[in-house]
C-alpha positions as CSV (number, residue, x, y, z in Angstrom):
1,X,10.7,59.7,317.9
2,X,7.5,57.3,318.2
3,X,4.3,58.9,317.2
4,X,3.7,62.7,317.2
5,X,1.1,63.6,320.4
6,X,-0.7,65.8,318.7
7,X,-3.8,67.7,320.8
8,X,-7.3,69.3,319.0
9,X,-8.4,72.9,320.0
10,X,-12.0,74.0,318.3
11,X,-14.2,70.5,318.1
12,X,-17.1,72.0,316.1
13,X,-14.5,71.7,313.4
14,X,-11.8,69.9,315.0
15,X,-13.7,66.9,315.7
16,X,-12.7,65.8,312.1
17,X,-9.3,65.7,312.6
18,X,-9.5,64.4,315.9
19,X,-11.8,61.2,314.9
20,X,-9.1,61.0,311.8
21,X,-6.4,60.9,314.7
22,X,-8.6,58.7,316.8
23,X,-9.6,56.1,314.7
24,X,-7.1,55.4,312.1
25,X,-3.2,53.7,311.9
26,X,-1.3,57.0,311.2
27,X,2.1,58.0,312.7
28,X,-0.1,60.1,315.7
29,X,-1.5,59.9,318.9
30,X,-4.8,62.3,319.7
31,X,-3.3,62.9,323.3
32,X,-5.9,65.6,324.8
33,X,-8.9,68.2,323.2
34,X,-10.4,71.2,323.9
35,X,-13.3,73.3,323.5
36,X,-15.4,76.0,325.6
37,X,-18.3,73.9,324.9
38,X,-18.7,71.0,328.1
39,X,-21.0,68.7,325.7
40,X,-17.9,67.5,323.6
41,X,-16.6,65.9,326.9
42,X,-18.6,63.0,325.5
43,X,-16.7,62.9,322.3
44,X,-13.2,62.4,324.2
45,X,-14.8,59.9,326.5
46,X,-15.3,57.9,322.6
47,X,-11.7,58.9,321.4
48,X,-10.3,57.2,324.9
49,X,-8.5,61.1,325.2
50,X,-8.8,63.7,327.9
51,X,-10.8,66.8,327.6
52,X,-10.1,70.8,328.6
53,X,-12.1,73.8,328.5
54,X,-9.0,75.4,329.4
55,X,-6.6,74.9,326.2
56,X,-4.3,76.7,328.0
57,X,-4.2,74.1,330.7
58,X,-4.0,72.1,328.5
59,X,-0.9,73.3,326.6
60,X,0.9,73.0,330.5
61,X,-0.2,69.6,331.6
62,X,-0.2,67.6,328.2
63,X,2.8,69.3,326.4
64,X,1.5,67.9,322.8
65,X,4.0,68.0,319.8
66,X,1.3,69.6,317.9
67,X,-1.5,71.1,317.9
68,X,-4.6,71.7,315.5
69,X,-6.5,75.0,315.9
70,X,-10.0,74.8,314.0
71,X,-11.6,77.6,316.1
72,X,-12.9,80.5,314.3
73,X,-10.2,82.9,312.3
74,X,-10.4,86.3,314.3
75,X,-9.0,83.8,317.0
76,X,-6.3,82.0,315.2
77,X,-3.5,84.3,315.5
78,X,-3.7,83.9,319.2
79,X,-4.0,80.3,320.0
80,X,-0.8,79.5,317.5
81,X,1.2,81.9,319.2
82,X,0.4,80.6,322.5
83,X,0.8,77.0,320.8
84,X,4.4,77.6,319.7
85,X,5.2,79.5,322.5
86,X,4.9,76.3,324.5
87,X,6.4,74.5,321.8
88,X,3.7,72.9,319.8
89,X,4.3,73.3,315.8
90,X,0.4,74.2,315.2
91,X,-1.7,72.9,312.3
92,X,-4.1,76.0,311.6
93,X,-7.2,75.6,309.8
94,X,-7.5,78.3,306.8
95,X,-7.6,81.2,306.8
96,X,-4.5,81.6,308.5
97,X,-5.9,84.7,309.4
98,X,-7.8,87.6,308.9
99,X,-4.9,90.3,308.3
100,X,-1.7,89.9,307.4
101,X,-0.9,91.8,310.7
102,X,-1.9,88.4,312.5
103,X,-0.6,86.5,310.0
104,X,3.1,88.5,310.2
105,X,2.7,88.2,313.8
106,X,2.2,83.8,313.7
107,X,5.1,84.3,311.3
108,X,7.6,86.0,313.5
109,X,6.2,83.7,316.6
110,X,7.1,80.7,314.9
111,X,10.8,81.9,313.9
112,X,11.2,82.6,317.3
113,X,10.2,79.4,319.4
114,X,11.6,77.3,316.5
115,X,7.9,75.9,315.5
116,X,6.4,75.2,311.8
117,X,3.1,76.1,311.0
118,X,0.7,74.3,308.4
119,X,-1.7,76.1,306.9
120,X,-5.0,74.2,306.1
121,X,-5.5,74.8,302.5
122,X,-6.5,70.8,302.6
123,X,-6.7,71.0,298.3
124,X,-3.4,71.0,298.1
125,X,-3.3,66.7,298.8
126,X,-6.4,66.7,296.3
127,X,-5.1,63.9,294.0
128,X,-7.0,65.6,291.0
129,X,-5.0,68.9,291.9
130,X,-2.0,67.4,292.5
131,X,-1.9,65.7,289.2
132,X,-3.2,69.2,287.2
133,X,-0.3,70.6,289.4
134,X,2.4,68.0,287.5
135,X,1.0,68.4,284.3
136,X,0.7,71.7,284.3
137,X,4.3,72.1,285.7
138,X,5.5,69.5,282.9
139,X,4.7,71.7,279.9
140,X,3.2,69.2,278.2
141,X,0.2,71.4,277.6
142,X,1.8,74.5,276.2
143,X,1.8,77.8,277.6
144,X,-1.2,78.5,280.4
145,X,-3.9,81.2,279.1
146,X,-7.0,80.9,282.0
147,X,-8.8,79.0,283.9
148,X,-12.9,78.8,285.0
149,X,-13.8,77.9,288.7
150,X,-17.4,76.8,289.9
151,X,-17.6,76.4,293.1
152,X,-21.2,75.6,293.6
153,X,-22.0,73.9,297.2
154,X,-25.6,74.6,298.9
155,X,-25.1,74.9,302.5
156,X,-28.1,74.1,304.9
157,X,-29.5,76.6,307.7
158,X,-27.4,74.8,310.1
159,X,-24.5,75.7,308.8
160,X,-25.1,79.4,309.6
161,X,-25.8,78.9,313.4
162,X,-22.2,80.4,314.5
163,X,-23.3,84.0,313.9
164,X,-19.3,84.8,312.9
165,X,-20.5,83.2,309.2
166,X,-22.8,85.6,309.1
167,X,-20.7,88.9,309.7
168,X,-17.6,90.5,307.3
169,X,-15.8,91.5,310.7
170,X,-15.9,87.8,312.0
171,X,-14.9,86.0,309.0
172,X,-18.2,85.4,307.5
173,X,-19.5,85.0,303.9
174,X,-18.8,82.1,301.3
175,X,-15.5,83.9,300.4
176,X,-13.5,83.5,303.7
177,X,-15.9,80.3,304.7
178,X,-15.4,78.0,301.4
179,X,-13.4,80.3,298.8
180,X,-10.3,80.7,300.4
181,X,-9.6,76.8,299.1
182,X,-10.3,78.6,295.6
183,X,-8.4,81.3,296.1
184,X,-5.3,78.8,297.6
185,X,-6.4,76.4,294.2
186,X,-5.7,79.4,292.1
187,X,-2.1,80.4,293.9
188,X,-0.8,76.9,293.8
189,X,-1.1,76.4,290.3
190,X,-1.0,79.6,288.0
191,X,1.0,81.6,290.1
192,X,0.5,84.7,292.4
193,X,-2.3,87.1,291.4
194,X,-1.9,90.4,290.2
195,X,-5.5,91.9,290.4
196,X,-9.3,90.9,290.7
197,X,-12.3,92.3,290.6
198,X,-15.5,90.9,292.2
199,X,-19.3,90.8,291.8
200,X,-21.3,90.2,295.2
201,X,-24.7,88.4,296.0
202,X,-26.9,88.4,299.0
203,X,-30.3,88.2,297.7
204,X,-30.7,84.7,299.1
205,X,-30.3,84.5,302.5
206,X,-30.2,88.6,303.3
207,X,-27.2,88.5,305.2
208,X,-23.9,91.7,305.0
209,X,-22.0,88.9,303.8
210,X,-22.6,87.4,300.5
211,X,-23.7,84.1,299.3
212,X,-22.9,84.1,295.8
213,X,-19.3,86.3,294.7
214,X,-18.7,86.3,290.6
215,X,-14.9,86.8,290.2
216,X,-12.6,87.5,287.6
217,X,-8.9,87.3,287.7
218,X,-5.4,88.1,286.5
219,X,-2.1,86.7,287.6
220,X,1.1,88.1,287.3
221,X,2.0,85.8,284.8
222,X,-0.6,86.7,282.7
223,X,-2.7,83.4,283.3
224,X,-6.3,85.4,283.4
225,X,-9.5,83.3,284.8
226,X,-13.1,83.5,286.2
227,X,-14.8,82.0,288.9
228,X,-18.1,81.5,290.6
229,X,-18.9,80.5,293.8
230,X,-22.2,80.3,295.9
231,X,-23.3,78.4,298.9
232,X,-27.0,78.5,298.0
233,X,-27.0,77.9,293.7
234,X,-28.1,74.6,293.0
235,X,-24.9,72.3,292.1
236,X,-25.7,71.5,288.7
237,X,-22.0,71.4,287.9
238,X,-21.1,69.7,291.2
239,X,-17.3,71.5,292.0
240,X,-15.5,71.9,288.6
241,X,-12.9,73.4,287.6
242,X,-11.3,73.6,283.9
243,X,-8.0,75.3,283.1
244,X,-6.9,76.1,279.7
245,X,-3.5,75.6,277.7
246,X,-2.3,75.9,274.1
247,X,-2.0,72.3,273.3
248,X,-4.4,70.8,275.8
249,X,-7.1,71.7,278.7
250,X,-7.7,70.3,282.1
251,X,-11.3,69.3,284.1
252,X,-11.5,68.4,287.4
253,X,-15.1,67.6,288.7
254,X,-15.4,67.6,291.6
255,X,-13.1,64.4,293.3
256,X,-12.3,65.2,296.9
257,X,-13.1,68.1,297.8
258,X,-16.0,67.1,299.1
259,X,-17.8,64.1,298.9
260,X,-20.2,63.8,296.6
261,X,-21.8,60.8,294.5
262,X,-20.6,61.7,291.5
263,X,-17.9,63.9,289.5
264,X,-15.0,62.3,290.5
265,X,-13.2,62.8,287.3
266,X,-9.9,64.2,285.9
267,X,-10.1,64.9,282.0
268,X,-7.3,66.2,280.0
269,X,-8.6,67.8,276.3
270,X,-6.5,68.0,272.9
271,X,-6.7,69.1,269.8
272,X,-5.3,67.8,266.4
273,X,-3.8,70.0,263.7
274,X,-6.0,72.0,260.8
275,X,-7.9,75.2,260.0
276,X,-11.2,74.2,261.0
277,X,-12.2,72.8,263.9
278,X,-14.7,70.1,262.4
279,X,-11.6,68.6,260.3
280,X,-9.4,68.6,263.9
281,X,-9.5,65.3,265.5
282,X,-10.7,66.2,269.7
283,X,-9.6,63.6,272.1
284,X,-10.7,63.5,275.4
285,X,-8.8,61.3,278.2
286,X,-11.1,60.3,281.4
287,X,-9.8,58.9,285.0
288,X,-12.1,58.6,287.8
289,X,-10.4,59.2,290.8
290,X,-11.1,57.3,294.3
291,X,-12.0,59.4,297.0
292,X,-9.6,60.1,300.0
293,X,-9.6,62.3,302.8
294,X,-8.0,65.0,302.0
295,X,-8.2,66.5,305.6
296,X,-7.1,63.2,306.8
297,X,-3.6,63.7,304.3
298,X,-3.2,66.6,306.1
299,X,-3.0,65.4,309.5
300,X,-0.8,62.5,309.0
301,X,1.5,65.5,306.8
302,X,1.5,67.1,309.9
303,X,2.6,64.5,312.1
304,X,5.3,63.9,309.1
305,X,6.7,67.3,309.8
306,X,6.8,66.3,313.7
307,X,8.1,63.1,313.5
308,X,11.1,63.7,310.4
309,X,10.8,67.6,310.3
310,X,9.7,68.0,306.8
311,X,8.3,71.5,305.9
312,X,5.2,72.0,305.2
313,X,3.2,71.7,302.2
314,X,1.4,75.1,302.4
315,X,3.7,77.4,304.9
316,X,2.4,80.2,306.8
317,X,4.1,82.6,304.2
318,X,2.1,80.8,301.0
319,X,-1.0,81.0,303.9
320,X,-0.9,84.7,304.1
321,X,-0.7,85.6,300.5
322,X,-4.1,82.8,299.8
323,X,-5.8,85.2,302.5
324,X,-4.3,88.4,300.8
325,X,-6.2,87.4,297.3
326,X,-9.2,85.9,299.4
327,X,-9.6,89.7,301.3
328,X,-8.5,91.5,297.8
329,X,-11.9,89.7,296.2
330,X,-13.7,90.8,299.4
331,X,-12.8,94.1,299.2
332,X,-13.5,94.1,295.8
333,X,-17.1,93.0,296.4
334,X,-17.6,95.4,299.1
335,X,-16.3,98.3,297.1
336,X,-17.1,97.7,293.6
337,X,-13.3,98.6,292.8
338,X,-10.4,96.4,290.8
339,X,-8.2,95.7,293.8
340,X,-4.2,94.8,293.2
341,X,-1.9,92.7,294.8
């Protein structure tokens, strides 16, 4: 097989991926897009690819290999199945869904037309999260006791003209829009989560959904954490995370998860032997890590899993629990109760 024809439904979003597909040598060919919107016409005239407002027409005349789904969540369960049910393994941006109804049902559809879904969890090729992941997984820093998440990134008023942001029903909130990768983050490297309970805040911008969500955390494991995020807080501490072992601690600030000037770091912490801490000898090792495109990783891994039939790196199964904990913190919010997995 040459190069997976892969096809882009959703280009508010989608236009990412598709430029990515467009522009660069990767093992893919951007072979068609579509979107109910006629003014992105103009974007496929650029990308030398063919446009649809009917994606469904477009499933019959292109036949892609794949396709990308980056139209709002309530709607994703649909378009994969119709994807896969033409053949196409589907790339679906996060959430998978907004149920794990939906989310059963992709599930089911893709064990039956023989089709792999990836889930966009896009972190997961971070190269400062894939390293924590090794070194974490290596033992080298002792047992894991807890982590702390900020996830500070202001968005501006444009950001809120789809009015599905703005409602719970929808999707909406900096939960499901932005903390999903958190809650994924979380998963892929202390484990599955056992219960939460969630603080909400709307203050800012008024809307059902909040802005701000103060978190805390335990996994099954027993790996207990805390974590902040907020679309309108000021970014002082950029994206950070730090997670916290016996012999030795971890900081990631920031690196690709979205580009920023600065905070592209990976720090590992340790301390030496003796009762008091002043006497202990603290050693601090700092990397800063080049930028990539973490979205961009995540196309060509799609086209991988086209092309040589590799499975994917976050599965439709590891997508629905990711949305499980990332609804379990929303309920928690709305209801003011611990909520268990």
């Amino acid at each position: 097989m040459g190069k997976a024809r892969i096809a882009v439904i959703g280009l508010n979003f989608g236009k990412k991926h598709a430029s990515y597909i467009a522009e660069n040598d990767i093992p893919g060919e951007l072979v068609a897009v579509s979107d109910l919107d006629e003014s992105y016409a103009s974007y496929a005239e650029g990308w030398s690819t063919v446009f649809y407002t009917d994606y469904k027409k477009m499933l019959e005349e292109v036949k892609p290999d794949g396709v990308i789904i980056a139209v709002p969540p309530k709607f994703h369960s649909i378009f994969a199945i119709e994807c896969m049910k033409q053949g196409a393994d589907v790339l679906v941006e996060k959430p998978i869904s907004l149920t794990s109804e939906e989310a059963d049902q992709m599930i089911k559809a893709a064990d039956q037309y023989r089709c792999q879904i990836l889930v966009g969890q896009h972190h997961r090729f971070d190269p400062s999260v894939c390293r924590a992941k090794r070194r974490i997984d290596s033992g080298e820093l002792g047992k894991l006791i807890g982590f702390h998440i900020y996830g500070t990134l202001p968005k501006p008023d444009w950001y809120y003209a789809q009015d599905y942001k703005k409602k719970r029903a929808a999707g909406g909130g900096t939960v499901a829009n932005n903390g999903i990768h958190d809650a994924d983050r979380i998963r892929y490297l202390f484990g599955d989560v056992e219960s939460v309970f969630a603080m909400k805040g709307n203050s800012l911008r008024g809307f059902e959904v909040e802005d701000t969500a103060a978190v805390a955390v335990r996994c099954k494991n027993g790996v207990v954490g805390t974590y902040y995020i907020s679309d309108g807080s000021h970014p002082l501490s950029e994206y950070t995370d730090c997670y916290f072992g016996e012999k030795g601690s971890i900081r990631l600030m920031s690196s690709s998860f979205y580009a920023q000037k600065s905070f592209h770091t990976y720090q590992e912490g340790y301390l030496g032997e003796g009762f008091d801490l002043w006497q202990r000898e603290g050693r601090i090792v700092t990397e800063r890590i080049p930028l990539q495109d973490n979205h961009g990783k995540e196309v060509e891994h799609f086209c991988d899993m086209i092309i040589n039939g590799v499975k994917p790196v976050t599965s439709a199964e590891e997508g629905k629990k990711s949305m499980e904990l990332m609804n379990a913190i929303i309920e928690s919010m709305d209801t003011g109760r611990v909520i268990r997995l």
